[in-house]
C-alpha positions in Angstrom: 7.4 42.4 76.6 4.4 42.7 74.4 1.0 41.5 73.7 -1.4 41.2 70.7 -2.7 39.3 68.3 -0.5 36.4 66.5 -0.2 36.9 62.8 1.5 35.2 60.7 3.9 37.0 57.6 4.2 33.7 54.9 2.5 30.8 54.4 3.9 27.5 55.3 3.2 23.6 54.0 -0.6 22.6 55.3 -1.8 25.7 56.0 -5.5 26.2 55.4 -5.9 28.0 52.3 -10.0 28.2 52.7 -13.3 27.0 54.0 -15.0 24.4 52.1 -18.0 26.3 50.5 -17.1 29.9 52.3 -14.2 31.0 51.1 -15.5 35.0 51.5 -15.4 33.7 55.7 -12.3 32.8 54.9 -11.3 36.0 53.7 -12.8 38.0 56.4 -11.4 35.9 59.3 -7.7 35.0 58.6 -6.7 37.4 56.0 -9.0 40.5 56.5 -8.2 41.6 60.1 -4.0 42.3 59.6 -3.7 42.6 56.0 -0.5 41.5 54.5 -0.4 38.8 57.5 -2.6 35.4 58.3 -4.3 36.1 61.5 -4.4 32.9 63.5 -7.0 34.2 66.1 -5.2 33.4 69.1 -3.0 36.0 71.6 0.1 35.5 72.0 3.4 37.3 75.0 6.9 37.6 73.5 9.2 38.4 75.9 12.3 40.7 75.5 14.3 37.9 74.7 12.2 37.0 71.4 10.7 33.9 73.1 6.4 33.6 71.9 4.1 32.6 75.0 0.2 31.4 73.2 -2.4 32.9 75.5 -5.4 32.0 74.1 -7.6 32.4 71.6 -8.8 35.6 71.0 -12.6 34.9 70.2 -13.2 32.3 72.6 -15.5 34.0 74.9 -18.3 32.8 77.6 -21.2 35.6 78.7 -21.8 34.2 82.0 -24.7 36.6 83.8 -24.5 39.3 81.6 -20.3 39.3 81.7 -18.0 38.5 79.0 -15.4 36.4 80.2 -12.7 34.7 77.5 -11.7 31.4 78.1 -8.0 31.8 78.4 -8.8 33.9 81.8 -10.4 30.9 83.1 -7.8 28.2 81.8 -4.6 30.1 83.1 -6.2 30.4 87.1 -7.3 26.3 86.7 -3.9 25.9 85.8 -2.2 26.8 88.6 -4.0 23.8 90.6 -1.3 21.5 91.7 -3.1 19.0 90.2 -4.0 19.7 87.0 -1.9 19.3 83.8 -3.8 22.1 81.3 -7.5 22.8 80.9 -10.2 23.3 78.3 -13.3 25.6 79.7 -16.5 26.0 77.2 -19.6 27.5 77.7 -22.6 25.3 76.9 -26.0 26.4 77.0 -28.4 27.8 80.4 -32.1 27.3 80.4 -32.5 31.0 82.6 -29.3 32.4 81.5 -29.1 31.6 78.0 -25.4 30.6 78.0 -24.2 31.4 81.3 -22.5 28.6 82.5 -19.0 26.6 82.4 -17.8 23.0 82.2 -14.2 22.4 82.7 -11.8 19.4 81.3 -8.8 18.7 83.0 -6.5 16.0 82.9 -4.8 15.5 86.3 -0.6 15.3 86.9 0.0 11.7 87.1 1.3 12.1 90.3 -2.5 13.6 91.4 -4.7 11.3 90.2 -6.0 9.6 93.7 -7.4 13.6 93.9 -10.4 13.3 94.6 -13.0 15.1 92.0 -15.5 16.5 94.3 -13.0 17.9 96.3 -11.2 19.7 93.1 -14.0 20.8 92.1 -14.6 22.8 95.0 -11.1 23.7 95.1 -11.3 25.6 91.7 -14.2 26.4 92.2 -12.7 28.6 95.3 -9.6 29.7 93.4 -11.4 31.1 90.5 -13.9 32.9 92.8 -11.0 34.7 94.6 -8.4 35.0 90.8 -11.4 36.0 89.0 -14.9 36.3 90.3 -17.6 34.1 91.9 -19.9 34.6 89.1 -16.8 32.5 86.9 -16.7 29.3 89.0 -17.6 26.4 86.9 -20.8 24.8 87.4 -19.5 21.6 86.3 -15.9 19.8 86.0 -14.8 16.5 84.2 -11.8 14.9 85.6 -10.0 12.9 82.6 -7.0 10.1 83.6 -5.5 7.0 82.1 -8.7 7.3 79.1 -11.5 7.5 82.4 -14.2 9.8 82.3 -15.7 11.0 86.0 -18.1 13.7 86.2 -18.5 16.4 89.7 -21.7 18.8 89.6 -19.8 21.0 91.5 
């Protein structure tokens, strides 16, 4: 049972092999960091068994009020909800704050989708108050289902 970084030891058919115009960035980002291995930039759990959990990414992070907060955190409590099916959490900018804020995506379980989206909204909003911190709750969540967009300020 360890954690770290997911690196990969050969390349394999479609891989990227640069970025258009940068390929020094290249460099730096995916082959830099673990040399030897292509660093992938996400986290990942294997268990004693062998088996590979993803956790994240590893540089997806929000500063929300002056606290540095990576989205995978976020995503794992929201997706515990009995009603939603995964998550994507971004920060996006804060006029006061700079960024400092959160919007949430979540498709629902299609057994959940008569859930109402004010009412999950201030459901995760409560769970990741009391899994995380209040400071974390997301300001605003969009509930996606059968290709329909609805939007909660929560």
């Amino acid at each position: 049972n360890i954690s770290g970084a997911l690196c990969i030891s050969q390349a394999w058919p479609g891989m990227a092999r640069t970025i258009y115009n940068d390929h020094k960035r290249f460099l730096e980002t995916y082959l830099t960091p673990y040399p030897g291995f292509f660093f992938t930039g996400d986290g990942v759990y294997r268990t004693r068994k062998g088996y590979y959990q993803l956790t994240g990414r590893l540089d997806d992070i929000i500063n929300i009020s002056g606290h540095r907060l990576g989205t995978a955190e976020v995503e794992d409590v929201v997706n515990h909800h009995v009603a939603v099916a995964e998550s994507a959490v971004i920060g996006y900018p804060h006029e006061i704050k700079g960024e400092g804020k959160m919007f949430e995506f979540l498709p629902l379980k299609h057994l959940t989708w008569g859930y109402g989206t004010a009412t999950l909204a201030a459901e995760l909003q409560e769970l990741i108050s009391k899994k995380i911190a209040k400071y974390a709750a997301p300001d605003y969540v969009q509930v996606t289902h059968a290709g329909c967009f609805s939007t909660q300020t929560a």
